[in-house]
Jmol script that loads the backbone (N, CA, C; Angstrom):
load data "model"
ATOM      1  N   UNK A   1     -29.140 185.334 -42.558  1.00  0.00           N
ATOM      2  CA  UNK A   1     -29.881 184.084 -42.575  1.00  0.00           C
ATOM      3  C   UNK A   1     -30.767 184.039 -41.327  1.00  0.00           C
ATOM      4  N   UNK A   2     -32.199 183.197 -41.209  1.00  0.00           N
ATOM      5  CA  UNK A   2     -32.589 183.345 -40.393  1.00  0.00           C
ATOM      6  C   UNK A   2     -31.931 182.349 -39.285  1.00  0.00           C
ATOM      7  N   UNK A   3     -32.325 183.014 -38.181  1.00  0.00           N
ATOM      8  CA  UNK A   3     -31.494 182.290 -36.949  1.00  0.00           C
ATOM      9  C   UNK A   3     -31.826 181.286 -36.781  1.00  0.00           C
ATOM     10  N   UNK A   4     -33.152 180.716 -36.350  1.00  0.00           N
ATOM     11  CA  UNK A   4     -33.869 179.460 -36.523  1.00  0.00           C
ATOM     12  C   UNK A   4     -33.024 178.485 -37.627  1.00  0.00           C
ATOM     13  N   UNK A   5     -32.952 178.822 -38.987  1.00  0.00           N
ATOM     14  CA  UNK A   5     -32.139 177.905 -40.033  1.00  0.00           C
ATOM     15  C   UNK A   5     -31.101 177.937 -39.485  1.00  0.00           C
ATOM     16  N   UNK A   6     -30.441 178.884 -39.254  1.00  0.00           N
ATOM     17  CA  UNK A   6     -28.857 178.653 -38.838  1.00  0.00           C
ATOM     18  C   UNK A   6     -28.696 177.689 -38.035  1.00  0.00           C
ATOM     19  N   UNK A   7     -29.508 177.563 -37.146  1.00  0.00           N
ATOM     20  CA  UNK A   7     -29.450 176.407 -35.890  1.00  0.00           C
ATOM     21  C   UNK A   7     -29.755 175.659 -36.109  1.00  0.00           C
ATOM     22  N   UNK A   8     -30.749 175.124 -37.157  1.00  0.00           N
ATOM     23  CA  UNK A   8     -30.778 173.725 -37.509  1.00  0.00           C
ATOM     24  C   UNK A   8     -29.329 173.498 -38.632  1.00  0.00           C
ATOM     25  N   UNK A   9     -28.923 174.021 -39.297  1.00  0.00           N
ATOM     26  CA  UNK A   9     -27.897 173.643 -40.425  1.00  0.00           C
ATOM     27  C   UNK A   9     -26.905 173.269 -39.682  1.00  0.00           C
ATOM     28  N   UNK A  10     -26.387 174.138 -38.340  1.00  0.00           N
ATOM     29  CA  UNK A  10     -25.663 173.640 -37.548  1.00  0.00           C
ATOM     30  C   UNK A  10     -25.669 172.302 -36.470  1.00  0.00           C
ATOM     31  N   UNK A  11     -27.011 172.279 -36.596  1.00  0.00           N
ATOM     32  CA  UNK A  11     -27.472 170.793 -35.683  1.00  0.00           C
ATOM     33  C   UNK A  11     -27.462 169.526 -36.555  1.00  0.00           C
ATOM     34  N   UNK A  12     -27.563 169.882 -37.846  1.00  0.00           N
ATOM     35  CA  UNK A  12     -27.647 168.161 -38.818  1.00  0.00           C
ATOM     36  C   UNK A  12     -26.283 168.314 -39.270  1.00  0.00           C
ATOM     37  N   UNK A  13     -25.064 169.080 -38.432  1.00  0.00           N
ATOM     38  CA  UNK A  13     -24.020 168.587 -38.404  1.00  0.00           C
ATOM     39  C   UNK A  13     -22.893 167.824 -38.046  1.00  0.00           C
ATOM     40  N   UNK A  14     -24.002 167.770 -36.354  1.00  0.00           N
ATOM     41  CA  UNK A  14     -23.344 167.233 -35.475  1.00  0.00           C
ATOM     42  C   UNK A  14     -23.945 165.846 -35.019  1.00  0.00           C
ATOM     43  N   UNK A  15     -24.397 164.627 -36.163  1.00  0.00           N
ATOM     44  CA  UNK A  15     -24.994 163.994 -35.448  1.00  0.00           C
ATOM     45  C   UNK A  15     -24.217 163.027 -33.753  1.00  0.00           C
ATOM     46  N   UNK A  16     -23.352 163.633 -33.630  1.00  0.00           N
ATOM     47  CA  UNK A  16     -22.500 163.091 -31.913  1.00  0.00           C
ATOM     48  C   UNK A  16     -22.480 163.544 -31.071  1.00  0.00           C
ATOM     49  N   UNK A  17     -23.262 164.918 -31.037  1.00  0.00           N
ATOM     50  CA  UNK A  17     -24.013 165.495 -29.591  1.00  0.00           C
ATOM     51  C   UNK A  17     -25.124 164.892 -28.940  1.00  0.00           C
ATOM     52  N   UNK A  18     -25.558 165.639 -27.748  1.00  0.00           N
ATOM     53  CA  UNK A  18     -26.338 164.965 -26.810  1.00  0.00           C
ATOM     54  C   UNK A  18     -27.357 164.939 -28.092  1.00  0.00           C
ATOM     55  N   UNK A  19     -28.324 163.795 -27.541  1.00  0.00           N
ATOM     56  CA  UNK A  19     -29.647 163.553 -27.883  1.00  0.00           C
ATOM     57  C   UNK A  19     -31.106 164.623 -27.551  1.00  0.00           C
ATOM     58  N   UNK A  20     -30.956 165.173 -27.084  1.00  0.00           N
ATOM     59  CA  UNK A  20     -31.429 166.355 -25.756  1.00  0.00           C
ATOM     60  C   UNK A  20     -31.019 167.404 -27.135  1.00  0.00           C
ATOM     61  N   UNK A  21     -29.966 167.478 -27.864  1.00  0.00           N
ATOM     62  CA  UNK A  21     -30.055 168.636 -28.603  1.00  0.00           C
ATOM     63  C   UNK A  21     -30.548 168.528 -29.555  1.00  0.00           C
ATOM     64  N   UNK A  22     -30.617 167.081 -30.138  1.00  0.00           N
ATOM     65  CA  UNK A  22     -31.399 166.798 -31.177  1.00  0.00           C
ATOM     66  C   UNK A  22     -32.459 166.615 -30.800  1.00  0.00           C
ATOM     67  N   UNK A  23     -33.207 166.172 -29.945  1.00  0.00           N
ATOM     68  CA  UNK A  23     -35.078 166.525 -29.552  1.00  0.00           C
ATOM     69  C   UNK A  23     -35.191 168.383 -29.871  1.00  0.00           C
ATOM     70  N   UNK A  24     -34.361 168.928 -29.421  1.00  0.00           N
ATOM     71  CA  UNK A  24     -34.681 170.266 -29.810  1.00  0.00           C
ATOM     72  C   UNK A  24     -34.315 170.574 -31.321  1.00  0.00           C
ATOM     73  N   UNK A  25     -33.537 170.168 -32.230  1.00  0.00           N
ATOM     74  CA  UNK A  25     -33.207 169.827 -33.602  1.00  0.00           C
ATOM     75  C   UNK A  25     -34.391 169.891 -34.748  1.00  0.00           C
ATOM     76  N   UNK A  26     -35.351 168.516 -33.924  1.00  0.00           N
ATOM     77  CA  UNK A  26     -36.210 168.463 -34.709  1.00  0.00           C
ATOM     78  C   UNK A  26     -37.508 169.538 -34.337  1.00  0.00           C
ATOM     79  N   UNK A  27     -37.540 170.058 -33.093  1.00  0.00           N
ATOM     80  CA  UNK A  27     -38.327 171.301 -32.602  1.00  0.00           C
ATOM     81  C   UNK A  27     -38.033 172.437 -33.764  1.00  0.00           C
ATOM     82  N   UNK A  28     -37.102 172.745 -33.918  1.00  0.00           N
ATOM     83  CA  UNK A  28     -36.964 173.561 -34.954  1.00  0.00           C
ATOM     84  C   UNK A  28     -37.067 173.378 -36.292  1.00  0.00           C
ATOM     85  N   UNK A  29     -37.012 171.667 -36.370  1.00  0.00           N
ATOM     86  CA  UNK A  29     -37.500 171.889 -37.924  1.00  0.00           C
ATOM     87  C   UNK A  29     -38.621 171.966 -38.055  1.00  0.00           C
ATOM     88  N   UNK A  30     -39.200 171.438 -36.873  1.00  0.00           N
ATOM     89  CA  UNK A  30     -40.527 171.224 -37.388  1.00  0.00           C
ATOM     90  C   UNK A  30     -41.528 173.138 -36.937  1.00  0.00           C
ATOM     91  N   UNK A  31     -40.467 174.039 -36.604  1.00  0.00           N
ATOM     92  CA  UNK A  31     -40.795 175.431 -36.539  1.00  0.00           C
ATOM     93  C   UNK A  31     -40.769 175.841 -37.809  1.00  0.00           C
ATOM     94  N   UNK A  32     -39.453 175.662 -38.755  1.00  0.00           N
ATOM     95  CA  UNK A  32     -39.130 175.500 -39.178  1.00  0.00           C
ATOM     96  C   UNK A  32     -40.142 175.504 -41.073  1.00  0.00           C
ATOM     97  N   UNK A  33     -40.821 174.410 -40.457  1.00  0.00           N
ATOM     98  CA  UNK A  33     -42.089 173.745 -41.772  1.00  0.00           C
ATOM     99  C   UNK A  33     -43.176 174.688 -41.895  1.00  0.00           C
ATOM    100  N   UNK A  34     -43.149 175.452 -40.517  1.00  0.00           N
ATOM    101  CA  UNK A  34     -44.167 176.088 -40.091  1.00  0.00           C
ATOM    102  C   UNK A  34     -43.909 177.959 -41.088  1.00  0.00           C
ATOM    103  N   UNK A  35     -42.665 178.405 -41.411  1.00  0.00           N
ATOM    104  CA  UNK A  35     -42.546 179.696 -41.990  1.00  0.00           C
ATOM    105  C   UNK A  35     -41.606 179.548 -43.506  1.00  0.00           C
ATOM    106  N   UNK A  36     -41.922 177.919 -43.665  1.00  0.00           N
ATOM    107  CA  UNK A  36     -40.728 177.892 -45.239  1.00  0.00           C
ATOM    108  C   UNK A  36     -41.231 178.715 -45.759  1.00  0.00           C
ATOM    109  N   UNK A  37     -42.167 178.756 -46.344  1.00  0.00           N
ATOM    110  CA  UNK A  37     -43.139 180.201 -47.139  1.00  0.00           C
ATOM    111  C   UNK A  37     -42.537 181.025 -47.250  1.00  0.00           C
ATOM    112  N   UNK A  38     -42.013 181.576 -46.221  1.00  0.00           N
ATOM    113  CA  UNK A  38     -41.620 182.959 -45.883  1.00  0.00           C
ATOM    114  C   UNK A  38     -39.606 183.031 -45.882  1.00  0.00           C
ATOM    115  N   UNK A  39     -39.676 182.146 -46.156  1.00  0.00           N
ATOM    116  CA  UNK A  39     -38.256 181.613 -46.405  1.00  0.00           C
ATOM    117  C   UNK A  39     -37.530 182.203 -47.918  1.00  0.00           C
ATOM    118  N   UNK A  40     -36.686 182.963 -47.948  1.00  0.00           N
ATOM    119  CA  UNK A  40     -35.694 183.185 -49.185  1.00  0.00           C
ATOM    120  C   UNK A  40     -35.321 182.148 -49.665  1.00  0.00           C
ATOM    121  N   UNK A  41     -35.457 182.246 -51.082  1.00  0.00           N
ATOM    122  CA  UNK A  41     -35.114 180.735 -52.041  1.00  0.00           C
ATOM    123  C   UNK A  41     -33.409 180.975 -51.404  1.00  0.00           C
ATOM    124  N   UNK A  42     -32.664 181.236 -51.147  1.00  0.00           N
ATOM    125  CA  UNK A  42     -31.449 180.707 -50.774  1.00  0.00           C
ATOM    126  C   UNK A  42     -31.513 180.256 -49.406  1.00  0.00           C
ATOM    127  N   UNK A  43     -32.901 180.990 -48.532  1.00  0.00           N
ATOM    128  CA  UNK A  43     -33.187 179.898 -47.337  1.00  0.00           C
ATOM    129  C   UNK A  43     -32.959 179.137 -47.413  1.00  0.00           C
ATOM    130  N   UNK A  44     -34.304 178.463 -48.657  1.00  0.00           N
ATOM    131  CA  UNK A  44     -35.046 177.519 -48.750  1.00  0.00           C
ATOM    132  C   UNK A  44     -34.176 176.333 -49.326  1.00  0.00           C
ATOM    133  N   UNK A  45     -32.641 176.771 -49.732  1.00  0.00           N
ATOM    134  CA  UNK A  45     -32.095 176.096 -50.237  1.00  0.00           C
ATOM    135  C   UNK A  45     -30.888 175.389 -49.451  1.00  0.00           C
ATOM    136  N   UNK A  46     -30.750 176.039 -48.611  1.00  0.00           N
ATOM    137  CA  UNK A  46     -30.065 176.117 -47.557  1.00  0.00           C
ATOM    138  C   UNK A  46     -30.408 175.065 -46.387  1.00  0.00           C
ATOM    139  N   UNK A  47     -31.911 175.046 -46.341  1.00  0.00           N
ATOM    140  CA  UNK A  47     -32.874 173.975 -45.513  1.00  0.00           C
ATOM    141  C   UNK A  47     -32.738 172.928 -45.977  1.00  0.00           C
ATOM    142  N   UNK A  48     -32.954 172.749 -47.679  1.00  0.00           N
ATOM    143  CA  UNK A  48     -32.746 171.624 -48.555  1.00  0.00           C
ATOM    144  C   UNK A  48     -31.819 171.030 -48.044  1.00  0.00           C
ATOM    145  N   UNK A  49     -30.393 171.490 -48.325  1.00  0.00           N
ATOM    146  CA  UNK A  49     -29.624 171.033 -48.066  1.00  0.00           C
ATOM    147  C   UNK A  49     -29.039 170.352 -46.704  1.00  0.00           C
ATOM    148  N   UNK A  50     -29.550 171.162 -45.872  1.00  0.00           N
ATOM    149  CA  UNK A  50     -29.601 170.768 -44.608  1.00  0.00           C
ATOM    150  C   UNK A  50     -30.297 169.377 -43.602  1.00  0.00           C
ATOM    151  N   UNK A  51     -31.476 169.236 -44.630  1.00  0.00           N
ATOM    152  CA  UNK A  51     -32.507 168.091 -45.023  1.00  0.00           C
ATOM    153  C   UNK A  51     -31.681 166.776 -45.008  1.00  0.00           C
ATOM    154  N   UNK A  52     -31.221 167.113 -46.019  1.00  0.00           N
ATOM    155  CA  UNK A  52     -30.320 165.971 -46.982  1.00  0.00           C
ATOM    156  C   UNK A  52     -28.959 165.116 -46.171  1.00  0.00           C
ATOM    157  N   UNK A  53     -28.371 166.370 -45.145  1.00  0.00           N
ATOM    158  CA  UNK A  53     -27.690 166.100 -44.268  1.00  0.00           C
ATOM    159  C   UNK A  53     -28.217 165.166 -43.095  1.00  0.00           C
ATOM    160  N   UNK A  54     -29.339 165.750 -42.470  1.00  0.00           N
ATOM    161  CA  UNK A  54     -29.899 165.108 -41.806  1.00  0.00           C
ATOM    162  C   UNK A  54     -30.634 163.732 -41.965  1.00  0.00           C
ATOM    163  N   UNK A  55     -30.819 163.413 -43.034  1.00  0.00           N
ATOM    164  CA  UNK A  55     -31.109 161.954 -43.950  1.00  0.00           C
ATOM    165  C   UNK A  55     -29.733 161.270 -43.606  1.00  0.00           C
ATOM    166  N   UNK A  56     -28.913 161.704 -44.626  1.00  0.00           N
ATOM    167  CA  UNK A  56     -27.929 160.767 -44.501  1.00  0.00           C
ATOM    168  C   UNK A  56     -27.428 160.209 -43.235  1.00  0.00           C
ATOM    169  N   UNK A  57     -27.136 160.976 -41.873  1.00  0.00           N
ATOM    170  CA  UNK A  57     -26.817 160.996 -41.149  1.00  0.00           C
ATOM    171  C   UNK A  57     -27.830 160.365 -39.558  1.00  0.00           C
ATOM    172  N   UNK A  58     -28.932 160.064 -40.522  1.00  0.00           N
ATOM    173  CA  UNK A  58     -29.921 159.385 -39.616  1.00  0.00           C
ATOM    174  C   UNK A  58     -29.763 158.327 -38.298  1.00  0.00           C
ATOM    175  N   UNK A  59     -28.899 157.477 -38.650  1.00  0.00           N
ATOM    176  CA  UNK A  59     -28.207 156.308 -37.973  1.00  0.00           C
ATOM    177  C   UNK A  59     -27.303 157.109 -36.988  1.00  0.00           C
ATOM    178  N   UNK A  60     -26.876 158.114 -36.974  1.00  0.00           N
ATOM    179  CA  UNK A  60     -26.018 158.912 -35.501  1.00  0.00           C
ATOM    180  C   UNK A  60     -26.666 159.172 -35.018  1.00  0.00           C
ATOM    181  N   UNK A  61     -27.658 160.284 -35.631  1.00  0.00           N
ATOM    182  CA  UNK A  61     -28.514 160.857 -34.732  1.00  0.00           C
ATOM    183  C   UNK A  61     -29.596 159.942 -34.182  1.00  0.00           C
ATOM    184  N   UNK A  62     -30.256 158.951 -35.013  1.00  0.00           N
ATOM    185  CA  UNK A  62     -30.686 157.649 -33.453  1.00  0.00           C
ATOM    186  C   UNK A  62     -29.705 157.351 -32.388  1.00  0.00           C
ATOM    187  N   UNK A  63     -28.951 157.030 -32.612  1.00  0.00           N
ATOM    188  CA  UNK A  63     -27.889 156.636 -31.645  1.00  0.00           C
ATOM    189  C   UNK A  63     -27.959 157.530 -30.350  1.00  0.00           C
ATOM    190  N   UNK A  64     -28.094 158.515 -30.610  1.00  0.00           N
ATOM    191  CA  UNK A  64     -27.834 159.557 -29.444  1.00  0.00           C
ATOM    192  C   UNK A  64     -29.432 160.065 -29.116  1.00  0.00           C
ATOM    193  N   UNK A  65     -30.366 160.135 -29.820  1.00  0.00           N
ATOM    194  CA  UNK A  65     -31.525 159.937 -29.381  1.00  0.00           C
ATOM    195  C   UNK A  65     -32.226 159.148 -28.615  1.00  0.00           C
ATOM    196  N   UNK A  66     -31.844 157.888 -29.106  1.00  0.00           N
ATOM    197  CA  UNK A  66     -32.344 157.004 -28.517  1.00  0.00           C
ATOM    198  C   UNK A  66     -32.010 156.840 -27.180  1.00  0.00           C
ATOM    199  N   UNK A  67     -30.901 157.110 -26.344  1.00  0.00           N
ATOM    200  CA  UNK A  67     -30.698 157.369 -25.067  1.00  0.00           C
ATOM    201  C   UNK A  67     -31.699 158.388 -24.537  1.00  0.00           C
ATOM    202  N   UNK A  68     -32.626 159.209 -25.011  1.00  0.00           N
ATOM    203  CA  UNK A  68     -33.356 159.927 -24.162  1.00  0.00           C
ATOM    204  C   UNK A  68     -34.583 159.836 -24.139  1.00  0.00           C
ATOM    205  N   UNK A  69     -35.186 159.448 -25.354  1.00  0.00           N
ATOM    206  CA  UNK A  69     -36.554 159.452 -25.991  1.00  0.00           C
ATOM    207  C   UNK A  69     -36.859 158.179 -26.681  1.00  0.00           C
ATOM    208  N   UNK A  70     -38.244 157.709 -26.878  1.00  0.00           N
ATOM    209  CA  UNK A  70     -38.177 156.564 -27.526  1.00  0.00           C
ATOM    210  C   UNK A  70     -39.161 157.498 -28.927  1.00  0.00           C
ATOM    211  N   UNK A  71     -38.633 157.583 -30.089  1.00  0.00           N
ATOM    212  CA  UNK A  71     -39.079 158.393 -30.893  1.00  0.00           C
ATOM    213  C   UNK A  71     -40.890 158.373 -31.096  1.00  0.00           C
ATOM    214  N   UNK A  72     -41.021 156.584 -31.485  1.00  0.00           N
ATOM    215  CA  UNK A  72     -42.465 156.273 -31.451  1.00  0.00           C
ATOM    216  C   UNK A  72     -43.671 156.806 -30.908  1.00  0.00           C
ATOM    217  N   UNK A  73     -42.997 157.082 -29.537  1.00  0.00           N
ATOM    218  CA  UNK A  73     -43.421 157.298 -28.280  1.00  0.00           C
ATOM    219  C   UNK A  73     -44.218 158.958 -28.446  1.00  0.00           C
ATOM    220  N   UNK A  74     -42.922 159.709 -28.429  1.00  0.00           N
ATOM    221  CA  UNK A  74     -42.763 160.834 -28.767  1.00  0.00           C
ATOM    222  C   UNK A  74     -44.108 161.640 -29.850  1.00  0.00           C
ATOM    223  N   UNK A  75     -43.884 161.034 -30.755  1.00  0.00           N
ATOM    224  CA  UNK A  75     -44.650 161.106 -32.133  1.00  0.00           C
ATOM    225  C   UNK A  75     -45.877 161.273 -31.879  1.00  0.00           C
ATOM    226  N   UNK A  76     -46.236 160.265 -31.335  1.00  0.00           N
ATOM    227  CA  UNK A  76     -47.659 159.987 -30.694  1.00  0.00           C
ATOM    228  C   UNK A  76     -48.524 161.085 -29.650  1.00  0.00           C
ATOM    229  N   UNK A  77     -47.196 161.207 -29.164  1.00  0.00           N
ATOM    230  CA  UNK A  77     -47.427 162.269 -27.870  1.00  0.00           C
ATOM    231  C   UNK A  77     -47.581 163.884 -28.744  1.00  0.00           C
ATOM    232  N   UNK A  78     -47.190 163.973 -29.335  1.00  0.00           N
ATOM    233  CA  UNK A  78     -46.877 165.117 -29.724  1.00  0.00           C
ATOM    234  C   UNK A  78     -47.731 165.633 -31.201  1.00  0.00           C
ATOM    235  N   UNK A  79     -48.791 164.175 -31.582  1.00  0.00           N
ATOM    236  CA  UNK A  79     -49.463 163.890 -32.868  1.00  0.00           C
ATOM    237  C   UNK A  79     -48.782 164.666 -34.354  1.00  0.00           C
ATOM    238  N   UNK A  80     -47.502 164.316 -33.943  1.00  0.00           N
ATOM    239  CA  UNK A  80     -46.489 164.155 -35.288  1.00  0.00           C
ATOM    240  C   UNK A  80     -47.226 163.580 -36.756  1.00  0.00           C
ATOM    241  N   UNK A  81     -47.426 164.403 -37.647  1.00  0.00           N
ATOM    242  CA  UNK A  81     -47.688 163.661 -39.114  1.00  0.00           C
ATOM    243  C   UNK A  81     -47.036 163.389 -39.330  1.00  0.00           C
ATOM    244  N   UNK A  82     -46.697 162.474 -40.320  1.00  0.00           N
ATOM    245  CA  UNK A  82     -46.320 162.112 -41.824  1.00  0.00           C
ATOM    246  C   UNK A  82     -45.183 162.758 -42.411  1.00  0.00           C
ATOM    247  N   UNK A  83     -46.335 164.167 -42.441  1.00  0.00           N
ATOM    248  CA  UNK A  83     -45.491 164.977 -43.354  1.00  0.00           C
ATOM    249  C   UNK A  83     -43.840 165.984 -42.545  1.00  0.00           C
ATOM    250  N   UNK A  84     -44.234 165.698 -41.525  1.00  0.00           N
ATOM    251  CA  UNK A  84     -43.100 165.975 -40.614  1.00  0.00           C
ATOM    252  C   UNK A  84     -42.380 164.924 -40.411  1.00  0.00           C
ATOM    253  N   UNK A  85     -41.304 164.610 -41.731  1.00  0.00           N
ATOM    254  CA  UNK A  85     -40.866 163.204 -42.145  1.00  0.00           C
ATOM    255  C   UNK A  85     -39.165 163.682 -40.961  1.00  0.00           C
ATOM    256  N   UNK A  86     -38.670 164.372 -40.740  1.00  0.00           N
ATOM    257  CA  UNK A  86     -37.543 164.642 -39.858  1.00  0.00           C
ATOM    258  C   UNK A  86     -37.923 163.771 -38.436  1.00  0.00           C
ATOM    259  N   UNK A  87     -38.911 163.787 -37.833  1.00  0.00           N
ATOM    260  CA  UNK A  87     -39.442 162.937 -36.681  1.00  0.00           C
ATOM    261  C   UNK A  87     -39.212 161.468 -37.071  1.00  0.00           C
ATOM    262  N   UNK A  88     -38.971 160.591 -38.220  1.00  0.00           N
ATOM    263  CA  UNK A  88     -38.992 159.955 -38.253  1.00  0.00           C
ATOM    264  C   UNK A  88     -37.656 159.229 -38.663  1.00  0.00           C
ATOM    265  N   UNK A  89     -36.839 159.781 -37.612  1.00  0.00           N
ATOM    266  CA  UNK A  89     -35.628 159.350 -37.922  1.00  0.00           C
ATOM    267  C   UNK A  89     -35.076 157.729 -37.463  1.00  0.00           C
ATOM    268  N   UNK A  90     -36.012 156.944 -36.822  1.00  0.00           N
ATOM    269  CA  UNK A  90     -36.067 155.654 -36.668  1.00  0.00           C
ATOM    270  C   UNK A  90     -36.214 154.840 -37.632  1.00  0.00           C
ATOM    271  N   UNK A  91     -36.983 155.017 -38.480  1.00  0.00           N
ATOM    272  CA  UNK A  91     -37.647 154.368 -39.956  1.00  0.00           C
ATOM    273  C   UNK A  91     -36.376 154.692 -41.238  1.00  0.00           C
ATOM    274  N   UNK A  92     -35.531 155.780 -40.747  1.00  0.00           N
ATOM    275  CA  UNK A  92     -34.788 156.447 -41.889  1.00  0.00           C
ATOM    276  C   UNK A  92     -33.652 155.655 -41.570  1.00  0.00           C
ATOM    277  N   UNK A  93     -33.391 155.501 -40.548  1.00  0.00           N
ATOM    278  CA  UNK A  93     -31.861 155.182 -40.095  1.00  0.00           C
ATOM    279  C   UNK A  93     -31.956 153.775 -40.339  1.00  0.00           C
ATOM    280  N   UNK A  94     -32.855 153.193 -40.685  1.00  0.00           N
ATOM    281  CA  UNK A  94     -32.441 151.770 -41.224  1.00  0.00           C
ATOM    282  C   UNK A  94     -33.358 151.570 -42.015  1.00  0.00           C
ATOM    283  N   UNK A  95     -33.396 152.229 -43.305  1.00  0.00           N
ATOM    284  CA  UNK A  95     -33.415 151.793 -44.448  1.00  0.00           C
ATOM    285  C   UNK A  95     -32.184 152.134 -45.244  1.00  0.00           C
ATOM    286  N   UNK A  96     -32.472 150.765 -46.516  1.00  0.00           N
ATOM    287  CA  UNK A  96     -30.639 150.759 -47.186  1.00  0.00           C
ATOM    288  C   UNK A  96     -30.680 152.388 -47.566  1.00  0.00           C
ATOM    289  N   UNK A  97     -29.629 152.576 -47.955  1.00  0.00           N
ATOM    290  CA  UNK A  97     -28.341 153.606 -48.450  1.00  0.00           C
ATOM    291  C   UNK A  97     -29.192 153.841 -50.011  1.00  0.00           C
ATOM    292  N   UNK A  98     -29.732 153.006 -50.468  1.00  0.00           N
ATOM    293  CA  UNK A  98     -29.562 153.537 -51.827  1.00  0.00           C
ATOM    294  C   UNK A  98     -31.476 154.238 -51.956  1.00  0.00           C
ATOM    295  N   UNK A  99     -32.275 153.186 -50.930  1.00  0.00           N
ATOM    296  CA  UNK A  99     -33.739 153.799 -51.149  1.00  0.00           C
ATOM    297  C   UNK A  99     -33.787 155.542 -50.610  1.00  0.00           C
ATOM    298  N   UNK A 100     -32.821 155.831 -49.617  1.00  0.00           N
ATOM    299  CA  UNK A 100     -33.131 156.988 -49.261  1.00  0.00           C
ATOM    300  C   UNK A 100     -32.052 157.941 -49.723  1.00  0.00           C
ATOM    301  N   UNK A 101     -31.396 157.610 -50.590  1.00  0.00           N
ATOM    302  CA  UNK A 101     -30.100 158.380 -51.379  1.00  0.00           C
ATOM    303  C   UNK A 101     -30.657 159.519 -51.931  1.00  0.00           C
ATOM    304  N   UNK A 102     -30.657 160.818 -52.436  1.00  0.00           N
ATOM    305  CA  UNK A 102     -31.707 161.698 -52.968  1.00  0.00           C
ATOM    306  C   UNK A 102     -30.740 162.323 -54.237  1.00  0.00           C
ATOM    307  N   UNK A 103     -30.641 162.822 -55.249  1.00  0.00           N
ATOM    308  CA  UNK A 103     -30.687 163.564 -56.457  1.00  0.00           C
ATOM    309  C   UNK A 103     -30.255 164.980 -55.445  1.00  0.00           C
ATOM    310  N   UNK A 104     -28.844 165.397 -55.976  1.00  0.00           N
ATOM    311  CA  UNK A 104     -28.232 166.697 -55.087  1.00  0.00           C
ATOM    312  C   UNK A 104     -29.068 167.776 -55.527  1.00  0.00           C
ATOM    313  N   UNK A 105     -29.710 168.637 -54.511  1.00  0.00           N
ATOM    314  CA  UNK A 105     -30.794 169.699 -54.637  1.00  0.00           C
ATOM    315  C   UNK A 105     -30.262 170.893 -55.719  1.00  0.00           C
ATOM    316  N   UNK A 106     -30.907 171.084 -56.289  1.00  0.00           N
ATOM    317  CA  UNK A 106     -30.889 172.323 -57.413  1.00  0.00           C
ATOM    318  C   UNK A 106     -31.550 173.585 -56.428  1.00  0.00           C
ATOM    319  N   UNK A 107     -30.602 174.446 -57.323  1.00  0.00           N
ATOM    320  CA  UNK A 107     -31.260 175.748 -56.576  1.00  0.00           C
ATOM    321  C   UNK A 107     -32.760 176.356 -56.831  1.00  0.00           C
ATOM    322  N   UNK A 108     -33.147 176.750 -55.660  1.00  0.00           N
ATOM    323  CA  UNK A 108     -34.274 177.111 -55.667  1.00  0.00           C
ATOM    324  C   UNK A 108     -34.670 178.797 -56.524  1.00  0.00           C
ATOM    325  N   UNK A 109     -35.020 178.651 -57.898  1.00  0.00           N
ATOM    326  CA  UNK A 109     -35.046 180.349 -58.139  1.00  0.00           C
ATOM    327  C   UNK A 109     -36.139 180.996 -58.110  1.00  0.00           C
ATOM    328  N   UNK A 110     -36.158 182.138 -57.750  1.00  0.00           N
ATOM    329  CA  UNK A 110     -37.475 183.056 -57.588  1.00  0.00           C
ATOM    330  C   UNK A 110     -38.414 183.352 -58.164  1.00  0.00           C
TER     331      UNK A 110
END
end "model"
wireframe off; spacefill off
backbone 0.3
color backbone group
């Protein structure tokens, strides 16, 4: 697996580590967005899933963010899109449970 994925799958596990590891968390996903392409559909599925983790789990990982960074802030600084929806884990972490609930990912085939 690539190492880069490995380290994020392992980071949207822990949303109760420092905040400091999650600023680097989303560094990698958003490396991450940058070679899916090039990503093995069991990568790519693997990321999915990893995604999905990191959704649900939105509300920890503010928690511990928010002690270091003010995300908004960040975003701005860093001219974060849209489409780099992982940065926007402020907006995620408090919306209800059911708008951001997702349909369990199907595998990706070749």
């Amino acid at each position: 697996m690539n190492e880069l994925l490995r380290d994020y799958v392992i980071d949207t596990q822990h949303p109760d580590v420092s905040g400091i590891e999650h600023l680097q968390m989303l560094r990698n996903r958003s490396r991450l967005a940058e070679i899916e392409i090039a990503l093995t559909p069991e990568e790519r599925q693997r990321l999915a899933n990893a995604d999905q983790t990191l959704v649900a789990h939105a509300r920890g990982f503010m928690a511990e963010l928010s002690r270091f960074v003010d995300l908004p802030d960040e975003r701005r600084r860093l001219g974060i899109t849209q489409e780099q929806w992982w940065w926007y884990l402020d907006v995620l972490a408090v919306l209800p449970a059911y708008v951001i609930r997702q349909p369990k990912a199907e595998p990706v085939l070749a």
